[in-house]
VEXDREN-2710 file (C-alpha; in Angstrom, 1 decimal):
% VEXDREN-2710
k/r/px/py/pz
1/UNK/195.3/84.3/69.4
2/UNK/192.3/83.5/71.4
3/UNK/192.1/83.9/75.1
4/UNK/190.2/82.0/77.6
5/UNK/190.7/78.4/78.7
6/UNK/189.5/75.6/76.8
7/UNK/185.6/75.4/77.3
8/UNK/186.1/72.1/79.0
9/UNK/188.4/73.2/81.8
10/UNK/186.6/75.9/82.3
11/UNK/183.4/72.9/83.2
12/UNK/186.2/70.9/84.9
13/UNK/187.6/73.1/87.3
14/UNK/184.1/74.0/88.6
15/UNK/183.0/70.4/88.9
16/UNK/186.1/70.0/90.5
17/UNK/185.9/72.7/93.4
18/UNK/183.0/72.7/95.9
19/UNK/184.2/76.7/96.3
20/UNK/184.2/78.1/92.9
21/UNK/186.1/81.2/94.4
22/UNK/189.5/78.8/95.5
23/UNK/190.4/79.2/92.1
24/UNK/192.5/81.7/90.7
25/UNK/190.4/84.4/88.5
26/UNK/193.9/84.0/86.2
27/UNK/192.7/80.7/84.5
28/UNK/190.3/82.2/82.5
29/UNK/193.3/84.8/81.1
30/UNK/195.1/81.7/79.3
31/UNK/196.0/82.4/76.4
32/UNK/195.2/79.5/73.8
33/UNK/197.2/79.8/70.4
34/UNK/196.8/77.8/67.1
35/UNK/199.5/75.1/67.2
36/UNK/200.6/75.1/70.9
37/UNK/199.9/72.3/72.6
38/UNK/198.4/72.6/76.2
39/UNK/199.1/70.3/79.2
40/UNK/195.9/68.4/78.0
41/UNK/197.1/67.7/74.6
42/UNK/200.0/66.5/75.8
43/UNK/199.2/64.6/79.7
44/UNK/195.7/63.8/78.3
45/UNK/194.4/65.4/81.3
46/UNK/193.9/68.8/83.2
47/UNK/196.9/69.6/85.4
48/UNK/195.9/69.1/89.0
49/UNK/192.9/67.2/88.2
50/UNK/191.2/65.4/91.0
51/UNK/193.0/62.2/92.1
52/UNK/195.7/62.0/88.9
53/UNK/199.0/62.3/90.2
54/UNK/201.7/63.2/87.2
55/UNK/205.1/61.5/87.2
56/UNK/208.1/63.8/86.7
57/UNK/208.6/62.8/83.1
58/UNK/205.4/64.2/82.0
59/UNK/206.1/67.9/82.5
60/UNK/208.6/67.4/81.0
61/UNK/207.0/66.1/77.6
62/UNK/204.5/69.5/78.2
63/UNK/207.8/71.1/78.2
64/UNK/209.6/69.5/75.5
65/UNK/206.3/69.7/73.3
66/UNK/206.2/73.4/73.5
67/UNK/209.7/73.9/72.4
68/UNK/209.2/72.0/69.4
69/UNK/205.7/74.1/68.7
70/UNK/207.4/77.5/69.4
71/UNK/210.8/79.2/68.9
72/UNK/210.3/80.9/72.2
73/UNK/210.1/78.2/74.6
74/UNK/213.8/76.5/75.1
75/UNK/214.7/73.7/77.1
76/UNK/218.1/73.5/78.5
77/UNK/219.5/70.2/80.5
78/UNK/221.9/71.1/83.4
79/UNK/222.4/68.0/85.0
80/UNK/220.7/64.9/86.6
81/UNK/219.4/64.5/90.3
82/UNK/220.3/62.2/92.8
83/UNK/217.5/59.9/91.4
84/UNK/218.7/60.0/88.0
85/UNK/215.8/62.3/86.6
86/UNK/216.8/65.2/84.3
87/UNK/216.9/68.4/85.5
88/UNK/216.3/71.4/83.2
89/UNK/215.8/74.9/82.8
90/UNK/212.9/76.5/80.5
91/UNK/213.8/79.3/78.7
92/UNK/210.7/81.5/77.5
93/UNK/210.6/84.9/75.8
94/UNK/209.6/86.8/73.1
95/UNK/211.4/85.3/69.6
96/UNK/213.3/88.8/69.5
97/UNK/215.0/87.6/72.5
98/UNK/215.7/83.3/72.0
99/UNK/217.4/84.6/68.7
100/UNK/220.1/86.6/70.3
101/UNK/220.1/84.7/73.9
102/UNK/223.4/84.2/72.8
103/UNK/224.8/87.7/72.7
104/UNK/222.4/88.5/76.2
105/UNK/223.2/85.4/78.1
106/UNK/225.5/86.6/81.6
107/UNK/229.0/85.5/81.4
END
């Protein structure tokens, strides 16, 4: 697995900020894995890049993308809102875990 943020968000983010230091020092800990799509695979575009606002549905897609890349990421739909949208919940752990969610989910 390689760590760090892709090269150009790393660019990005400081164009982006005329204070380098409101950023969080934790975007340069993301992990980056063979096969695992980030938000800019999937949107096209950095999340919370200047003047790009992201309709509900396209979190979604990050999230939906992710399960289908990795066992350990599971979406779960548990209902709709009063607008219609889809409401879910992501499940993420280790693949120990998703396979016996079953046997460790609460009752």
């Amino acid at each position: 697995m390689t760590v760090g943020p892709p090269p150009h968000f790393d660019r990005s983010i400081k164009h982006w900020l005329a204070n380098p230091t409101h950023s969080s020092p934790l975007v340069d800990h993301l992990p980056l894995a063979p096969g695992i799509p980030t938000p800019r695979d999937v949107l096209g575009d950095h999340v919370g890049a200047p003047r790009i606002l992201t309709h509900y549905d396209k979190p979604l897609a990050c999230d939906r993308a992710l399960e289908k890349a990795t066992p350990r990421v599971k979406v779960e739909t548990i209902g709709r809102s009063d607008e219609g949208r889809e409401l879910v919940v992501v499940w993420i752990s280790s693949e120990a875990n998703s396979r016996r969610s079953r046997r460790i989910a609460p009752t």
